[in-house]
Residue, then its C-alpha position, 0 to 999 in steps of 0.5 A: x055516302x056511298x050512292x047506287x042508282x039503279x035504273x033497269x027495263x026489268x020490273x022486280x017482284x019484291x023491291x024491299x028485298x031487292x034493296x035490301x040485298x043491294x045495300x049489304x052488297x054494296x057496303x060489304x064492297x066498298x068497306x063503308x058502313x051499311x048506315x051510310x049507304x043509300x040505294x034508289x031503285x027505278x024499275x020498268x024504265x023504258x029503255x033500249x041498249x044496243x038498239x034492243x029493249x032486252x033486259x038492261x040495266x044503267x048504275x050510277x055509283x057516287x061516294x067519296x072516293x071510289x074502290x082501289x080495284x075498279x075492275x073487282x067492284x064492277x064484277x061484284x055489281x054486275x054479279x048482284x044485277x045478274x043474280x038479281x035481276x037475271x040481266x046479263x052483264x054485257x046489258x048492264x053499264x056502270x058509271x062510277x063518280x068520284x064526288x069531291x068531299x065538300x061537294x056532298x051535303x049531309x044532316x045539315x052540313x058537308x063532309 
């Protein structure tokens, strides 16, 4: 249930890695099982922060419920972007969204 879209400027050599690594790190932070985590990625977006195209990257995280420690889950995304992607944290945004249970659907039913 756990859900990170990833939209950044930046274009990534080797995409399976990248999500790869990205859906450990997520279910590591959020506590959920890997099988349930899902990552999108879109890369080479057009994109301009603070009136700059410099690198930048907007992650919109979705779940059932988000992390106690919102701060802490902020600094595991932002470290991942940075050693992933080599975007700073001050270019990167986060939107977290609590999604309530029966408003998400999966394998024919809801939570």
């Amino acid at each position: 249930m756990p859900y990170l879209n990833i939209l950044t400027n930046q274009s990534i050599d080797d995409e399976s890695s990248f999500l790869k690594t990205t859906s450990k790190t997520l279910a590591q932070a959020t506590g959920k099982a890997e099988s349930y985590v899902m990552v999108a990625l879109e890369a080479k977006a057009s994109m301009s922060m603070a009136g700059s195209e410099a690198p930048a990257a907007f992650l919109d995280y979705r779940a059932l419920g988000l992390p106690a420690d919102r701060t802490a889950f902020s600094d595991v995304l932002c470290s991942l972007i940075t050693e992933q992607l080599g975007i700073p944290g001050d270019r990167i945004y986060i939107s977290m969204t609590d999604s309530e249970r029966n408003n998400w659907g999966w394998n024919h039913r809801t939570f």
